[in-house]
N, CA and C atoms as an extended XYZ file, in Angstrom:
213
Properties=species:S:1:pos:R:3:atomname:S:1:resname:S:1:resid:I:1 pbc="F F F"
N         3.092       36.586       17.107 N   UNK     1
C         2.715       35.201       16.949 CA  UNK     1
C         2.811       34.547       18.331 C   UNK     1
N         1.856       34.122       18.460 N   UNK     2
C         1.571       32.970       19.792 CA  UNK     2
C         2.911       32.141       19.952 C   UNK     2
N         3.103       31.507       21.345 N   UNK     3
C         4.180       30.778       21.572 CA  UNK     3
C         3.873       29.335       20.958 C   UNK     3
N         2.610       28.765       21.117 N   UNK     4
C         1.682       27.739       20.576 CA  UNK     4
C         2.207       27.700       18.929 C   UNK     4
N         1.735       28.827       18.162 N   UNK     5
C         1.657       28.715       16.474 CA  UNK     5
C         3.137       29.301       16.178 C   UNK     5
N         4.581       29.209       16.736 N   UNK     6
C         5.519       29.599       16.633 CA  UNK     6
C         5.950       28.284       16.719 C   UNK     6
N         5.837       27.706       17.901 N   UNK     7
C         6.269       25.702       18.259 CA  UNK     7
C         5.699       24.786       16.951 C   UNK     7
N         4.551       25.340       16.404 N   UNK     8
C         3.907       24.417       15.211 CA  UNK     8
C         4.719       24.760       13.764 C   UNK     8
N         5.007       26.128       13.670 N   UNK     9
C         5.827       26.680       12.635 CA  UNK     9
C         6.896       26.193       12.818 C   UNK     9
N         7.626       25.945       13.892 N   UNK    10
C         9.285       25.251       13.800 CA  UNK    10
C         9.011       23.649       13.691 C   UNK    10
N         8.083       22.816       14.069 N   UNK    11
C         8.059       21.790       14.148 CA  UNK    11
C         7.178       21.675       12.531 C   UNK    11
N         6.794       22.264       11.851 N   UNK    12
C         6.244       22.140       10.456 CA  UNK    12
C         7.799       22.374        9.683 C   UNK    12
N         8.281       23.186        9.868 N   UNK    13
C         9.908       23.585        9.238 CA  UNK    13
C        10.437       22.415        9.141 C   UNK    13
N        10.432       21.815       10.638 N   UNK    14
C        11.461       20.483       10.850 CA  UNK    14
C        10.897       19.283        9.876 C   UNK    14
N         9.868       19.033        9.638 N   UNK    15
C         9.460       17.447        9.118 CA  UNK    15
C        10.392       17.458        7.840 C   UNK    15
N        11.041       16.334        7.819 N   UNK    16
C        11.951       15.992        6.954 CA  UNK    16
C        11.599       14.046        6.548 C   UNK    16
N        11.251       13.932        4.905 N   UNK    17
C        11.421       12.512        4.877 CA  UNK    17
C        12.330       11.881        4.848 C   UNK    17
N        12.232       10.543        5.960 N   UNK    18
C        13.250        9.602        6.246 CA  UNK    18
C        14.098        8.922        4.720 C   UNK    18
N        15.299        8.869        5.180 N   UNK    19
C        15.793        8.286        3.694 CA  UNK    19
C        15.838        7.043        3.385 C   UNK    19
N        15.259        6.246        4.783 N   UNK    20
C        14.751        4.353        4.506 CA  UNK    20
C        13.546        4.632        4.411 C   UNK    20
N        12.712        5.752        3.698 N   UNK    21
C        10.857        5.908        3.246 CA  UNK    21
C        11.168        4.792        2.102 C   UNK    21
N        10.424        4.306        2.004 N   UNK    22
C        10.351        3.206        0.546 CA  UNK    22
C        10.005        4.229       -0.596 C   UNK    22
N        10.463        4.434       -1.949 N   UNK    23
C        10.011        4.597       -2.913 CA  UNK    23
C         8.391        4.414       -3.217 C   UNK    23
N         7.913        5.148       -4.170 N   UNK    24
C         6.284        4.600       -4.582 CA  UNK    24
C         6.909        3.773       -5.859 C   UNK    24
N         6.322        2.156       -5.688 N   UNK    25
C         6.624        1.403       -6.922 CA  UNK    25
C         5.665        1.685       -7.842 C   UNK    25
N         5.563        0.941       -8.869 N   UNK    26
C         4.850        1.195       -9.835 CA  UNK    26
C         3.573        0.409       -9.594 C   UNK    26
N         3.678       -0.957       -9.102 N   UNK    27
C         2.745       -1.924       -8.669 CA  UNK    27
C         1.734       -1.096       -7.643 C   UNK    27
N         2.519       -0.709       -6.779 N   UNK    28
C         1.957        0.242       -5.363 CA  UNK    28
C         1.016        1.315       -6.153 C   UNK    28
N         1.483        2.191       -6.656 N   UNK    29
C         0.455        2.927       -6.999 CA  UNK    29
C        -0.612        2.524       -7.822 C   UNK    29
N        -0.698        1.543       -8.892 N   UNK    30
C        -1.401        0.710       -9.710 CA  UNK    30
C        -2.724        0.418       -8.445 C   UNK    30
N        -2.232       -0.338       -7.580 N   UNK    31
C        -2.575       -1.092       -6.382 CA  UNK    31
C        -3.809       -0.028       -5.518 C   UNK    31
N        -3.352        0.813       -5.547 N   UNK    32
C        -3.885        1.903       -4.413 CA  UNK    32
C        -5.123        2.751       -5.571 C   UNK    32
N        -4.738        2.774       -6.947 N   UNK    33
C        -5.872        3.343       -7.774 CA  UNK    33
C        -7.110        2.466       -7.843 C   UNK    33
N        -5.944        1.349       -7.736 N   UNK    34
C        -7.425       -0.018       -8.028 CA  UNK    34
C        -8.287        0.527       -6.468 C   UNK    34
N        -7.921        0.274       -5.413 N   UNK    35
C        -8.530        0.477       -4.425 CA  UNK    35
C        -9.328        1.825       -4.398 C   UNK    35
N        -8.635        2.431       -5.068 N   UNK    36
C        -9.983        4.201       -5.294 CA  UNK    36
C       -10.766        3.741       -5.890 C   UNK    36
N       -10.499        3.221       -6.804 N   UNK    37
C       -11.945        2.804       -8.074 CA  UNK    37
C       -12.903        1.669       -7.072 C   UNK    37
N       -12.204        0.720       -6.864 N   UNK    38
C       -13.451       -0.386       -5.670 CA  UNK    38
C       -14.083        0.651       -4.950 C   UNK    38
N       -13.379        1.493       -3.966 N   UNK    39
C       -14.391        2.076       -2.960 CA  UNK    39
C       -15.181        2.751       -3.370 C   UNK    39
N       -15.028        3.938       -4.592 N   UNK    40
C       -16.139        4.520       -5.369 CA  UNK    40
C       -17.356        4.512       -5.781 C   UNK    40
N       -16.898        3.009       -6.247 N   UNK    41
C       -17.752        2.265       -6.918 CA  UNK    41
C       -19.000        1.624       -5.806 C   UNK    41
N       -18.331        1.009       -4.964 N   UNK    42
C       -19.035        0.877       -3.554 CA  UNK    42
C       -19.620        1.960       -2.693 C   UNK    42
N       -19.183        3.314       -2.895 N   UNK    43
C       -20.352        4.347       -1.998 CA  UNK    43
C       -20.947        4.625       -2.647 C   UNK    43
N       -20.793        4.822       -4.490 N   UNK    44
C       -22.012        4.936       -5.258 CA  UNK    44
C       -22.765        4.180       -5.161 C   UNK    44
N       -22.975        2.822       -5.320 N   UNK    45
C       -23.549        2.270       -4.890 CA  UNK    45
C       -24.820        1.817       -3.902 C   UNK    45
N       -24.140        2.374       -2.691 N   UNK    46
C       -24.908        2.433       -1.355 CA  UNK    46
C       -25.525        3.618       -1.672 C   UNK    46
N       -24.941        4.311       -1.859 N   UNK    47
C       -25.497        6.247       -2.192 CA  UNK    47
C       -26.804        5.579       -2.933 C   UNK    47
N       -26.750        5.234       -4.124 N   UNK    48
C       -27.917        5.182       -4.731 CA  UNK    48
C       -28.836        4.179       -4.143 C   UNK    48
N       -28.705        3.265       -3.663 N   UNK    49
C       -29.573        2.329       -2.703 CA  UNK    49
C       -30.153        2.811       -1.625 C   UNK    49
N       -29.066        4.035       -0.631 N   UNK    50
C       -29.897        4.832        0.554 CA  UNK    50
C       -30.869        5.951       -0.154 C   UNK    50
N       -30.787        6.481       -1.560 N   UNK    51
C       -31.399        7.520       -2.142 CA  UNK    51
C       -32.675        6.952       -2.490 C   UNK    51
N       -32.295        5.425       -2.912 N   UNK    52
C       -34.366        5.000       -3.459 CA  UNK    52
C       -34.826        4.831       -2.184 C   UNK    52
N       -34.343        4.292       -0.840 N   UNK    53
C       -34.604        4.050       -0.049 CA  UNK    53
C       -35.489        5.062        0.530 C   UNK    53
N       -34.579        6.054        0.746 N   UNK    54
C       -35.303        7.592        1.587 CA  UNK    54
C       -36.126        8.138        0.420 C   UNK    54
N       -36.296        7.917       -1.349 N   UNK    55
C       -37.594        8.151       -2.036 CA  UNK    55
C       -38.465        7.794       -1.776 C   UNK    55
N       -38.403        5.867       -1.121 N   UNK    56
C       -39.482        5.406       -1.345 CA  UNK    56
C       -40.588        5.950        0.307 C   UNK    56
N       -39.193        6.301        1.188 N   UNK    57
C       -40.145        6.463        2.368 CA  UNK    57
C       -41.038        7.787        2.432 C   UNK    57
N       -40.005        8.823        1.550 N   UNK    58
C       -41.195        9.962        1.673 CA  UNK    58
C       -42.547       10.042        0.716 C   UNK    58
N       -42.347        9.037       -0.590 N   UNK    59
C       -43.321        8.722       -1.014 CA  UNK    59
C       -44.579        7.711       -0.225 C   UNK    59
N       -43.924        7.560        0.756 N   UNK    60
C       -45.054        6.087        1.222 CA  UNK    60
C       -45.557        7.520        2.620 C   UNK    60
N       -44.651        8.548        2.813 N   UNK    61
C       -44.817        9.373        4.057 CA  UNK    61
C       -46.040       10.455        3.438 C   UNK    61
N       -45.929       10.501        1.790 N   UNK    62
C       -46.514       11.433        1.316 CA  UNK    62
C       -48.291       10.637        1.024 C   UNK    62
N       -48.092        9.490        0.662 N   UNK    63
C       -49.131        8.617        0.477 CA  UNK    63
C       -49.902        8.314        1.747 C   UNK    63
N       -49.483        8.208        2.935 N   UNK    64
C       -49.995        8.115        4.416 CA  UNK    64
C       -51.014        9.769        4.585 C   UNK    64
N       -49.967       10.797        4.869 N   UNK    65
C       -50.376       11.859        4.896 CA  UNK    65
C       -51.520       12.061        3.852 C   UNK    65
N       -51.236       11.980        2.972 N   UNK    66
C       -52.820       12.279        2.111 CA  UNK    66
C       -54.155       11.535        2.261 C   UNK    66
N       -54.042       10.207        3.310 N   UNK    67
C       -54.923        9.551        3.373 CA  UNK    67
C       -55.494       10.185        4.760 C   UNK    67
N       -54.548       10.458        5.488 N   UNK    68
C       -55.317       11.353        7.021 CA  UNK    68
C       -55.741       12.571        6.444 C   UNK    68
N       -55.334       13.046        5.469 N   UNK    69
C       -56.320       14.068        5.040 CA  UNK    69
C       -58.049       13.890        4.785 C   UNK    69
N       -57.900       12.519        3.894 N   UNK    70
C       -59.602       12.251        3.602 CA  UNK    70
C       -60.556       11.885        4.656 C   UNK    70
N       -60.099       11.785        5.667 N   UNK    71
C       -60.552       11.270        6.725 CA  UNK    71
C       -61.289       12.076        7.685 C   UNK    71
């Protein structure tokens, strides 16, 4: 083992949590789910707004192209 991934193995050994870490309250975690569900909800969101978006352009890319065809 490398001197590098031997220093990371003793310093991974060492991490120890502090005993003034705050508890997870009950509010806190309540708090932090709510915030998963908002952001979710918000990249679905965009997700589906950038998805009609980039439909509508390859449809308008596909509608262009077929017209330099008749030409």
């Amino acid at each position: 083992m490398s001197l590098f991934y031997w220093y990371i193995y003793i310093m991974k050994n060492e991490i120890e949590i502090p005993d003034h870490f705050p508890d997870a309250k009950e509010k806190d975690i309540k708090a932090a789910a709510k915030r998963r569900e908002d952001y979710s909800i918000t990249r679905d969101l965009r997700a589906k707004e950038e998805n009609e978006a980039i439909a509508r352009r390859l449809l308008r890319d596909k509608e262009n192209k077929g017209e330099d065809n008749t030409v």
